[in-house]
KOLMARTOR-779521 format. One record per residue (C-alpha): residue number from 1; residue in one letter; x, z, y. Coordinates in Angstrom, 2 decimals, m for minus. Example, Ala and Ser with C-alpha at 12.3 -4.5 7.8 and 13.67 -1.06 7.14 Angstrom:
// residues 2
atom num 1, residu A, c1 12.30, c3 7.80, c2 m4.50
atom num 2, residu S, c1 13.67, c3 7.14, c2 m1.06
This chain:
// residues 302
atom num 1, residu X, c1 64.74, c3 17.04, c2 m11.86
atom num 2, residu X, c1 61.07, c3 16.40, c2 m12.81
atom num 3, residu X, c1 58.39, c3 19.19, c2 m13.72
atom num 4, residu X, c1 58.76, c3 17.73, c2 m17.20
atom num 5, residu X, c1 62.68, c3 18.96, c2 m17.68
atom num 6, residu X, c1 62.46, c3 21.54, c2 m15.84
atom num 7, residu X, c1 59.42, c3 23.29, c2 m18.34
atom num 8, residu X, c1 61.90, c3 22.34, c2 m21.34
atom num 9, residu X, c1 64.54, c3 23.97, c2 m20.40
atom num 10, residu X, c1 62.48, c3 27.50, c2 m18.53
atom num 11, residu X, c1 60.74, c3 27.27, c2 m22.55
atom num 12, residu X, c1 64.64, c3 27.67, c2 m23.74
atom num 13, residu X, c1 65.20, c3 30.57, c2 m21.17
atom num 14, residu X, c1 62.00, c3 32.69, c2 m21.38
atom num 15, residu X, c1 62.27, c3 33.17, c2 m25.59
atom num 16, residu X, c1 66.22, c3 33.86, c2 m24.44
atom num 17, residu X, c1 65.03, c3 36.31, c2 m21.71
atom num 18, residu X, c1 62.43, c3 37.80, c2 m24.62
atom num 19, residu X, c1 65.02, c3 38.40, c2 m27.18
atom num 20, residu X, c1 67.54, c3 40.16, c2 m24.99
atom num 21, residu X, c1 65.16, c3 41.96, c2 m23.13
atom num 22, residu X, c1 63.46, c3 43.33, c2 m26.13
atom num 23, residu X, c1 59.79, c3 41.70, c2 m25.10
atom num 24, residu X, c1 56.91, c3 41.55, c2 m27.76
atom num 25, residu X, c1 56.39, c3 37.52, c2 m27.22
atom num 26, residu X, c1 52.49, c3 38.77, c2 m29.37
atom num 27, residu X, c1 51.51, c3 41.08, c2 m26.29
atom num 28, residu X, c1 50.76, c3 41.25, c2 m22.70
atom num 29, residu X, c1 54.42, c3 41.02, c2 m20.81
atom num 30, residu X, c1 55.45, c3 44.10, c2 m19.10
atom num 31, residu X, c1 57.52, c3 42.11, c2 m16.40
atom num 32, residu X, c1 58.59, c3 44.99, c2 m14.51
atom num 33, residu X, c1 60.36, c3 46.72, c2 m17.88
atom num 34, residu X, c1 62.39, c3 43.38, c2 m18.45
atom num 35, residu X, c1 63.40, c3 43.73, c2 m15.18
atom num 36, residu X, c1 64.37, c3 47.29, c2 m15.18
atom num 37, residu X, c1 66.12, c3 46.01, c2 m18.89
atom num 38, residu X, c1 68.13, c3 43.39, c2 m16.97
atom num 39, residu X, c1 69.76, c3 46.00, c2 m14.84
atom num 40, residu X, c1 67.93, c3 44.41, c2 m11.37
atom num 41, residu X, c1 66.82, c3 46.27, c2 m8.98
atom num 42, residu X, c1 63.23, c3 45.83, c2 m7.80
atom num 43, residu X, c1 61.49, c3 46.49, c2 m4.36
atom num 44, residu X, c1 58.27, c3 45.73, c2 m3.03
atom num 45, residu X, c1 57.24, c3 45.68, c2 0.81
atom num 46, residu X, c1 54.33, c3 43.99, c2 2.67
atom num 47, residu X, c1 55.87, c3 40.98, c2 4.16
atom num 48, residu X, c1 54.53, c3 38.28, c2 6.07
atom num 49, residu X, c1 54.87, c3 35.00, c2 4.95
atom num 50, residu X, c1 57.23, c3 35.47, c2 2.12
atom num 51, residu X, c1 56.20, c3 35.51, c2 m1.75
atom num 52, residu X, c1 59.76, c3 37.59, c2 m2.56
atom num 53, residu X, c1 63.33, c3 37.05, c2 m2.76
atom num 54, residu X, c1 66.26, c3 37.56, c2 m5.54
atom num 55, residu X, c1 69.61, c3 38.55, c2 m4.45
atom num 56, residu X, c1 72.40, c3 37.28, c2 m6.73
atom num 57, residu X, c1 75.16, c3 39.33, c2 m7.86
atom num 58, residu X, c1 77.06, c3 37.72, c2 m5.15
atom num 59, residu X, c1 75.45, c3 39.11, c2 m2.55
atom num 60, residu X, c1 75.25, c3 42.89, c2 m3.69
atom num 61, residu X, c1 72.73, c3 41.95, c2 m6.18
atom num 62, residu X, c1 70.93, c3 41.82, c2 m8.73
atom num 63, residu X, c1 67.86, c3 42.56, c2 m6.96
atom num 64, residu X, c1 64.28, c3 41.17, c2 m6.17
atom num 65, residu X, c1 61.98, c3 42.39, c2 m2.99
atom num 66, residu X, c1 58.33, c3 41.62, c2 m3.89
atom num 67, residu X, c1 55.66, c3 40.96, c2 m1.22
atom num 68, residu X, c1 53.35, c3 44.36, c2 m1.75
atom num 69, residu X, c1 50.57, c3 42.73, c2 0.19
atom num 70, residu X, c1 50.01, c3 40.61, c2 m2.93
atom num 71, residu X, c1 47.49, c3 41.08, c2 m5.51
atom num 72, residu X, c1 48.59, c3 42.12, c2 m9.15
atom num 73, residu X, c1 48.24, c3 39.10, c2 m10.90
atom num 74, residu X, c1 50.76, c3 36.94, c2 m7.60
atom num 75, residu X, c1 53.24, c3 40.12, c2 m7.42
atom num 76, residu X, c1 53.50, c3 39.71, c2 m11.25
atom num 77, residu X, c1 54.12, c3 35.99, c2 m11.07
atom num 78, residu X, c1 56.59, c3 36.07, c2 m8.56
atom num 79, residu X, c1 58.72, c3 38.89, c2 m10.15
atom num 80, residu X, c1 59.01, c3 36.93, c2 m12.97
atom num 81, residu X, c1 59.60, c3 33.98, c2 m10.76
atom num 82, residu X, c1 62.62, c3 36.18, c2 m9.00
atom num 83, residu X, c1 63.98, c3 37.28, c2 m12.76
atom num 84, residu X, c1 63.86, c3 33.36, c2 m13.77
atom num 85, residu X, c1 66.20, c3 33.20, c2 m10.52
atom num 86, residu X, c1 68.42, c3 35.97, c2 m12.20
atom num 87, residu X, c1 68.57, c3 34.65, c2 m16.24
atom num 88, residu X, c1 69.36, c3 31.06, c2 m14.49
atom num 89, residu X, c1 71.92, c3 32.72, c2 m12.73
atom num 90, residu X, c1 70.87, c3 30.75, c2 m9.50
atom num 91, residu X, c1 72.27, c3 32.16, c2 m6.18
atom num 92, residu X, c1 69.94, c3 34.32, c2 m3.60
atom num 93, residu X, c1 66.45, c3 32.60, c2 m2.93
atom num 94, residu X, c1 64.09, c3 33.35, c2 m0.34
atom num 95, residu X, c1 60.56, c3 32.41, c2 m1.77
atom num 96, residu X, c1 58.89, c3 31.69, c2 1.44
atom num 97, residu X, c1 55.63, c3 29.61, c2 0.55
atom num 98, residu X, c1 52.51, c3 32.01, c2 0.38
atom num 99, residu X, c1 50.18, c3 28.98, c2 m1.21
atom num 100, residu X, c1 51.93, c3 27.78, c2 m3.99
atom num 101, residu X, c1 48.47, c3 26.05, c2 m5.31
atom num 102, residu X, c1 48.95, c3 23.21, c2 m2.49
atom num 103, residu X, c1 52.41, c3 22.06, c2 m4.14
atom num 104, residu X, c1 51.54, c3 22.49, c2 m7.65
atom num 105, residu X, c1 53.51, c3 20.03, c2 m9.57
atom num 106, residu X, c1 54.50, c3 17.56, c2 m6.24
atom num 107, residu X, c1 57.71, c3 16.70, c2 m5.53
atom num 108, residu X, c1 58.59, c3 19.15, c2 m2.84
atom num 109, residu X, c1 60.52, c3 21.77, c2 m4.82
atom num 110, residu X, c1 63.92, c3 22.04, c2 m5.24
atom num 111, residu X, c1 65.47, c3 22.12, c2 m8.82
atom num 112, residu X, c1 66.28, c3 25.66, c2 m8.58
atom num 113, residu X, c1 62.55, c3 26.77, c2 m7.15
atom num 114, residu X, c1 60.64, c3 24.20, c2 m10.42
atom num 115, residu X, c1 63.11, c3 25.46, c2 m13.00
atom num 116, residu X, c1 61.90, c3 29.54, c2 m11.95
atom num 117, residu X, c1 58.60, c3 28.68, c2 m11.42
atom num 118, residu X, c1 58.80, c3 27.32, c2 m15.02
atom num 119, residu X, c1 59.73, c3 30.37, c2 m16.36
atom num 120, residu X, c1 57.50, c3 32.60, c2 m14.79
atom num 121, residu X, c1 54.63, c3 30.65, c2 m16.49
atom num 122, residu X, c1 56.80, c3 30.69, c2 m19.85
atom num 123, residu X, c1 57.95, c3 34.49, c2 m20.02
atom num 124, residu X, c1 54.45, c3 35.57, c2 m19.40
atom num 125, residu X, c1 52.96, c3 33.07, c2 m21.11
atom num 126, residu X, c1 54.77, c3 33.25, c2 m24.51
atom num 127, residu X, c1 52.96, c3 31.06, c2 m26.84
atom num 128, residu X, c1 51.95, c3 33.96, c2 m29.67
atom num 129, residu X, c1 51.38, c3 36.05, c2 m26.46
atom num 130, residu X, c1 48.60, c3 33.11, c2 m25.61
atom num 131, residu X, c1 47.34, c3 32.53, c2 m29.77
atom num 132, residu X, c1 46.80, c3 36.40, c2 m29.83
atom num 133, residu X, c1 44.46, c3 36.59, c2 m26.77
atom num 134, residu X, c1 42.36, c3 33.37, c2 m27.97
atom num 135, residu X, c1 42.16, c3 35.15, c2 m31.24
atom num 136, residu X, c1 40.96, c3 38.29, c2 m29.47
atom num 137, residu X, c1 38.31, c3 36.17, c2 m27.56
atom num 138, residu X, c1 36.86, c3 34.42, c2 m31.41
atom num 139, residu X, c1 38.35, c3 30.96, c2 m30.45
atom num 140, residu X, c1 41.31, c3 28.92, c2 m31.53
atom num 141, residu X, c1 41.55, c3 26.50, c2 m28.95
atom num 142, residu X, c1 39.47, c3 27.16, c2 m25.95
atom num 143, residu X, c1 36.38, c3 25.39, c2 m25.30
atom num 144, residu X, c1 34.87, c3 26.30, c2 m21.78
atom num 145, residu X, c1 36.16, c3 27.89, c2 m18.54
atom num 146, residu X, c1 35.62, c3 31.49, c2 m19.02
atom num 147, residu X, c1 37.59, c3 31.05, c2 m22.24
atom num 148, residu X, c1 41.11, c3 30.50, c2 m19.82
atom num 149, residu X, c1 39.59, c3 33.56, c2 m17.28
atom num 150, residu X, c1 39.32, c3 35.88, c2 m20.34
atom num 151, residu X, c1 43.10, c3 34.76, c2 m21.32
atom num 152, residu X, c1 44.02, c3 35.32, c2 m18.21
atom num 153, residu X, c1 42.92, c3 38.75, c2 m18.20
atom num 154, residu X, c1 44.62, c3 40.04, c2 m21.71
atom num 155, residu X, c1 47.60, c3 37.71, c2 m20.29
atom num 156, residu X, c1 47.80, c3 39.35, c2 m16.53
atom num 157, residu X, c1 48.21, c3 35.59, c2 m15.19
atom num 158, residu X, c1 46.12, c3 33.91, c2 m12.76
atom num 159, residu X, c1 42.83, c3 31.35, c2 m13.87
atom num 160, residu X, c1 44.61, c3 28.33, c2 m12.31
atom num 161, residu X, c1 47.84, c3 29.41, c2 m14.27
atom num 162, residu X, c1 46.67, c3 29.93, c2 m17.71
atom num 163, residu X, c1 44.79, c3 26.25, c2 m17.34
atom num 164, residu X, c1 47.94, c3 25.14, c2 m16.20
atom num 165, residu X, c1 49.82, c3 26.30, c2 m19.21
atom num 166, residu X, c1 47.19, c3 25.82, c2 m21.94
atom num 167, residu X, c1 47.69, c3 22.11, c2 m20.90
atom num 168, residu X, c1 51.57, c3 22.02, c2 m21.26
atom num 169, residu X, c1 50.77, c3 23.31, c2 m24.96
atom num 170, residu X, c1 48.22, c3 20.73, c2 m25.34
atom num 171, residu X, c1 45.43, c3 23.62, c2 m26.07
atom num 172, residu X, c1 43.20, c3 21.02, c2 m22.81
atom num 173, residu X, c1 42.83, c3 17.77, c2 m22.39
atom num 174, residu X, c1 43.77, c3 16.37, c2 m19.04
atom num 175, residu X, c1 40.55, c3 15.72, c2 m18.27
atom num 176, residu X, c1 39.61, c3 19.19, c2 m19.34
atom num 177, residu X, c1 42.43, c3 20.82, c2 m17.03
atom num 178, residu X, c1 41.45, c3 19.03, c2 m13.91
atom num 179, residu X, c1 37.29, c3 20.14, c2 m14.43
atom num 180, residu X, c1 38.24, c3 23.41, c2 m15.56
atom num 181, residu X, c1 40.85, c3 23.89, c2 m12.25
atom num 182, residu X, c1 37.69, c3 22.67, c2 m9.82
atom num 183, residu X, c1 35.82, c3 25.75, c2 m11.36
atom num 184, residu X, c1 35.82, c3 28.75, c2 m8.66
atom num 185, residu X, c1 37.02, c3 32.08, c2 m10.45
atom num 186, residu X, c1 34.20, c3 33.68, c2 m8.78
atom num 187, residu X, c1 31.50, c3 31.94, c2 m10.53
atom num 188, residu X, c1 32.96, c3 32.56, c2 m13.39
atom num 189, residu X, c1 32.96, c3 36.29, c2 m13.37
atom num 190, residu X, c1 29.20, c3 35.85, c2 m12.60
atom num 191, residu X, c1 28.76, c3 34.90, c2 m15.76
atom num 192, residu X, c1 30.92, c3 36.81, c2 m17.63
atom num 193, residu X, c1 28.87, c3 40.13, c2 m16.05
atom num 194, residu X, c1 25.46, c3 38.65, c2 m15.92
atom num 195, residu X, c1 26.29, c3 39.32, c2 m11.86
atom num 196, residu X, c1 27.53, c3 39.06, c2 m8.65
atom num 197, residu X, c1 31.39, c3 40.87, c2 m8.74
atom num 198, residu X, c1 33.30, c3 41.78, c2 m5.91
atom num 199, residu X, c1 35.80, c3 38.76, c2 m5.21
atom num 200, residu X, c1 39.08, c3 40.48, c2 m5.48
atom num 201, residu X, c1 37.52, c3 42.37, c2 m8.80
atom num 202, residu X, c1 38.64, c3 41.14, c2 m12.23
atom num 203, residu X, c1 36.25, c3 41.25, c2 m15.10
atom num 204, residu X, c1 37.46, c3 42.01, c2 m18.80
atom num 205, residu X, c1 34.97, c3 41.31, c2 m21.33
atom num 206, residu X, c1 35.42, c3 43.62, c2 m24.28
atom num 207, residu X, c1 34.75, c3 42.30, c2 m27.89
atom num 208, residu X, c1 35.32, c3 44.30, c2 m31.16
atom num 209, residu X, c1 38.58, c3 42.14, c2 m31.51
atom num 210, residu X, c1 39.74, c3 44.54, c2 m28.74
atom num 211, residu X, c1 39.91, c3 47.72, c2 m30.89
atom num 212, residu X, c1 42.84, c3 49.83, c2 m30.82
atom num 213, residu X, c1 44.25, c3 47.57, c2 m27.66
atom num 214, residu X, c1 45.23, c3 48.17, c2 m24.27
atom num 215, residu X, c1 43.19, c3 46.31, c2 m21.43
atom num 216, residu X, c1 44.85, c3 46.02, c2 m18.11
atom num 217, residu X, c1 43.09, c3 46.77, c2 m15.03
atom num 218, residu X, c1 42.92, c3 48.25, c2 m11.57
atom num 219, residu X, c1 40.32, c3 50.10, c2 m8.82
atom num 220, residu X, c1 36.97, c3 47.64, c2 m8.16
atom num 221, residu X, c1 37.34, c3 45.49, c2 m11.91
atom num 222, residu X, c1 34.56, c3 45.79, c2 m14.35
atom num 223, residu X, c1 34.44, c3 46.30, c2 m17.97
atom num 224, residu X, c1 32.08, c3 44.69, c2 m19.86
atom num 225, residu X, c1 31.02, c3 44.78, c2 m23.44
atom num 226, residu X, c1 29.80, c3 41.70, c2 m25.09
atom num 227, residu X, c1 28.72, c3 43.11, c2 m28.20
atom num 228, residu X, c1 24.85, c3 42.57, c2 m29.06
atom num 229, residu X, c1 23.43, c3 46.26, c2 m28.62
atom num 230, residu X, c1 26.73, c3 47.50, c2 m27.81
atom num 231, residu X, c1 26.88, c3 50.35, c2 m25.56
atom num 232, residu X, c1 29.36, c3 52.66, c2 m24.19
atom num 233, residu X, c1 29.37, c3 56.25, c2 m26.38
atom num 234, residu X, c1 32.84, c3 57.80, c2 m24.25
atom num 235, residu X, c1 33.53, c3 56.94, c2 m20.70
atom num 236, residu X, c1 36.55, c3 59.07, c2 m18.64
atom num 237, residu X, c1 35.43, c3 60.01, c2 m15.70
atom num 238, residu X, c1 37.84, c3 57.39, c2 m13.99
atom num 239, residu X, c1 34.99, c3 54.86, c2 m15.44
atom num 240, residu X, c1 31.75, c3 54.67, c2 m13.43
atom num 241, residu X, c1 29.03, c3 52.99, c2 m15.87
atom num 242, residu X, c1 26.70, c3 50.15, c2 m14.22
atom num 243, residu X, c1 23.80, c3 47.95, c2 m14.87
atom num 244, residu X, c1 22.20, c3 44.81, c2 m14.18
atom num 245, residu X, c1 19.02, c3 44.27, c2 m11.42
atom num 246, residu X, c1 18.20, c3 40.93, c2 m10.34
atom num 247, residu X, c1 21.82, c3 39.71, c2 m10.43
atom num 248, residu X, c1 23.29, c3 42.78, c2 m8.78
atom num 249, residu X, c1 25.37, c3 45.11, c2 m10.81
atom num 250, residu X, c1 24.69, c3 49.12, c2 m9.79
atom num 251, residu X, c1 25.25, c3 52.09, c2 m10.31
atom num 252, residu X, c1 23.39, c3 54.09, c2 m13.22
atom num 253, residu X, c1 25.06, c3 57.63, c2 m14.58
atom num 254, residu X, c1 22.09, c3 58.27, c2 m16.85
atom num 255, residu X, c1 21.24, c3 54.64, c2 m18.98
atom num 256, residu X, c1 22.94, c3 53.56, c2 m21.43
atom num 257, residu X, c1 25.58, c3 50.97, c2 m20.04
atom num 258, residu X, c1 27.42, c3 47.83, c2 m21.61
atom num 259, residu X, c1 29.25, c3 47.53, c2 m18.09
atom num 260, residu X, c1 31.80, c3 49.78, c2 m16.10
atom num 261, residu X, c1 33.37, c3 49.54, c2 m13.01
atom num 262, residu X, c1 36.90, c3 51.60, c2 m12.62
atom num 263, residu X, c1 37.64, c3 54.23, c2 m9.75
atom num 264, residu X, c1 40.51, c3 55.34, c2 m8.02
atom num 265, residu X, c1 40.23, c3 58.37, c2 m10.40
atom num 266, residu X, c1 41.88, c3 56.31, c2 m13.37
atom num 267, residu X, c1 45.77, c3 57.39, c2 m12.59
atom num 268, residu X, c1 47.36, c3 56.19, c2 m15.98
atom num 269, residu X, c1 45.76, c3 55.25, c2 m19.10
atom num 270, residu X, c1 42.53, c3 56.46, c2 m20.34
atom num 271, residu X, c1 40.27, c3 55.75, c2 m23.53
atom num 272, residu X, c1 36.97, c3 54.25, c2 m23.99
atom num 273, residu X, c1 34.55, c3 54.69, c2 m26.93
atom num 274, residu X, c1 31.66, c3 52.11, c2 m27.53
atom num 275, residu X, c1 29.02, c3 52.27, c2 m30.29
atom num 276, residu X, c1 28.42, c3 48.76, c2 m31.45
atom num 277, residu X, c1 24.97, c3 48.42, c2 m34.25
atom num 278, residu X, c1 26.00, c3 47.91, c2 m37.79
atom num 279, residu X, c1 29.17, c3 49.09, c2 m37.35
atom num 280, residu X, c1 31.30, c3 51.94, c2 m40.06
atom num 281, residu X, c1 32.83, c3 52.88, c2 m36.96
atom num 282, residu X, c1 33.19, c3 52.94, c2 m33.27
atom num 283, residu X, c1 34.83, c3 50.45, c2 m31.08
atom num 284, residu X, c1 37.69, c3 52.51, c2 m29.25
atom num 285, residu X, c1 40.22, c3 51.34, c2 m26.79
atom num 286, residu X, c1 42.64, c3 52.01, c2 m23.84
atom num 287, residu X, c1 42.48, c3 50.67, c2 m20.25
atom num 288, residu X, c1 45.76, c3 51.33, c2 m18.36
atom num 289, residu X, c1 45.69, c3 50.98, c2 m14.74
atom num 290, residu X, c1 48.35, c3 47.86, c2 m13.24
atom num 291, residu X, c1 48.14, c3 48.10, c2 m9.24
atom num 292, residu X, c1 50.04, c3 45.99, c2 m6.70
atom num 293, residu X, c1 53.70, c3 47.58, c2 m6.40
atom num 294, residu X, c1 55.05, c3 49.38, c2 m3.19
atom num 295, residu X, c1 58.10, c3 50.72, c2 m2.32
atom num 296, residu X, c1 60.86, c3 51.60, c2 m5.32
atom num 297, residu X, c1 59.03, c3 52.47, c2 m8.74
atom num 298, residu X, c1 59.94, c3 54.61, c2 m11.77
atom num 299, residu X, c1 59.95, c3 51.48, c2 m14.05
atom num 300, residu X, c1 63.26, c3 50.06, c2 m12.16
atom num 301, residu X, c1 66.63, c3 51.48, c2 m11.46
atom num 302, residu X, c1 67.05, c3 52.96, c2 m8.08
């Protein structure tokens, strides 16, 4: 089976998966809800060498184990790699390689490992899921790098990913996709803050399109308004507000900021008010916390 099937038939499966598992294909995908909606039982434990597994039904399943060592936006991936597994009703897989990057797209992977790889980029990925966070960013179609990052972000997928996928729907060029995939994440957060950002921090560039939404995020990743004048009017206390020196962002509690940084103080959700110039009214939204899973969690069955 080539990439090319195997994408046509996950697209079949993932708006299956969406209907009967009640997902909003317009929003971010809550992966770890459709799981809990599937009746499988979830787990996450730091494991060496090993992205996760699925157990079938045959072998006391249905149930995935998720590498906790992972970052947010990889343990996402692969549980929705390990619930293509289930709604494909493939038998147990072990999903041992840690750098899928290297074997993007070769011919290495068996039918069973391409057709849920397929579907994790599809069920997260929904295409109105994808034309809602362009829209949110001003653009139809992106045109530059940090457009994909910034998708990525309302998306929860990785850079590489969302290029990826943008390409399969014909949103890049092939040309496009391979500059755009030599183009180091971290660079691009630079520019996005006007800074230097922590590597493993994400940074989620708030426009007025993001009114009355949710932004994901976790401990380290910066907020940053993009607004001209815009600065924050209501930070919770789990938001520390910084500015920019020479290229370095700090810490400032008394100017006015356009960036902050979130703490380990931010539990659940929390919400932000911004005064934007010109505006009737303030720019108000909600960031909800997303951290790397460990052990059982109240979103699955136990």
């Amino acid at each position: 089976m080539n990439w090319n099937i195997a994408h046509r038939i996950a697209s079949i499966a993932a708006v299956q998966a969406h209907r009967d598992l009640g997902v909003d294909r317009h929003e971010y995908v809550d992966v770890y809800a459709a799981l809990r909606e599937a009746g499988v039982i979830g787990m996450a434990r730091r494991m060496p060498r090993l992205f996760g597994m699925y157990a079938s039904p045959q072998d006391d399943g249905p149930a995935v184990l998720l590498n906790a060592s992972l970052d947010i936006i990889a343990q996402r991936h692969t549980a929705a790699h390990e619930l293509g597994h289930h709604r494909l009703r493939h038998g147990t897989a072990y999903d041992k390689e840690l750098d899928r990057s290297s074997h993007w797209g070769d011919g290495t992977w068996p039918d069973e490992e391409k057709l849920a790889e397929a579907f994790a980029a599809w069920f997260l990925m929904p295409p109105p899921a994808l034309h809602s966070a362009l829209g949110r960013i001003g653009v139809g179609r992106p045109r530059q790098p940090e457009h994909a990052y910034q998708v990525a972000r309302w998306l929860g997928t990785s850079y590489a990913g969302t290029v990826h996928h943008l390409h399969r729907l014909r949103l890049l060029t092939r040309e496009q996709k391979a500059l755009w995939l030599k183009m180091k994440p971290a660079a691009i957060k630079a520019t996005l803050a006007d800074g230097a950002v922590p590597s493993k921090a994400h940074v989620h560039v708030i426009d007025t399109a993001a009114h009355n939404t949710t932004v994901r995020v976790d401990v380290g990743d910066l907020v940053v308004l993009r607004i001209p004048g815009a600065r924050f009017d209501t930070l919770p206390e789990a938001l520390l507000p910084t500015n920019i020196s020479e290229g370095q962002l700090f810490w400032d509690e008394t100017a006015p900021a356009a960036a902050a940084e979130v703490t380990d103080a931010l539990r659940d959700t929390a919400v932000v008010i911004a005064h934007v110039p010109g505006a009737d009214d303030v720019l108000q939204f909600t960031v909800a916390r997303q951290s790397p899973r460990v052990g059982e969690q109240r979103l699955w069955p136990t």
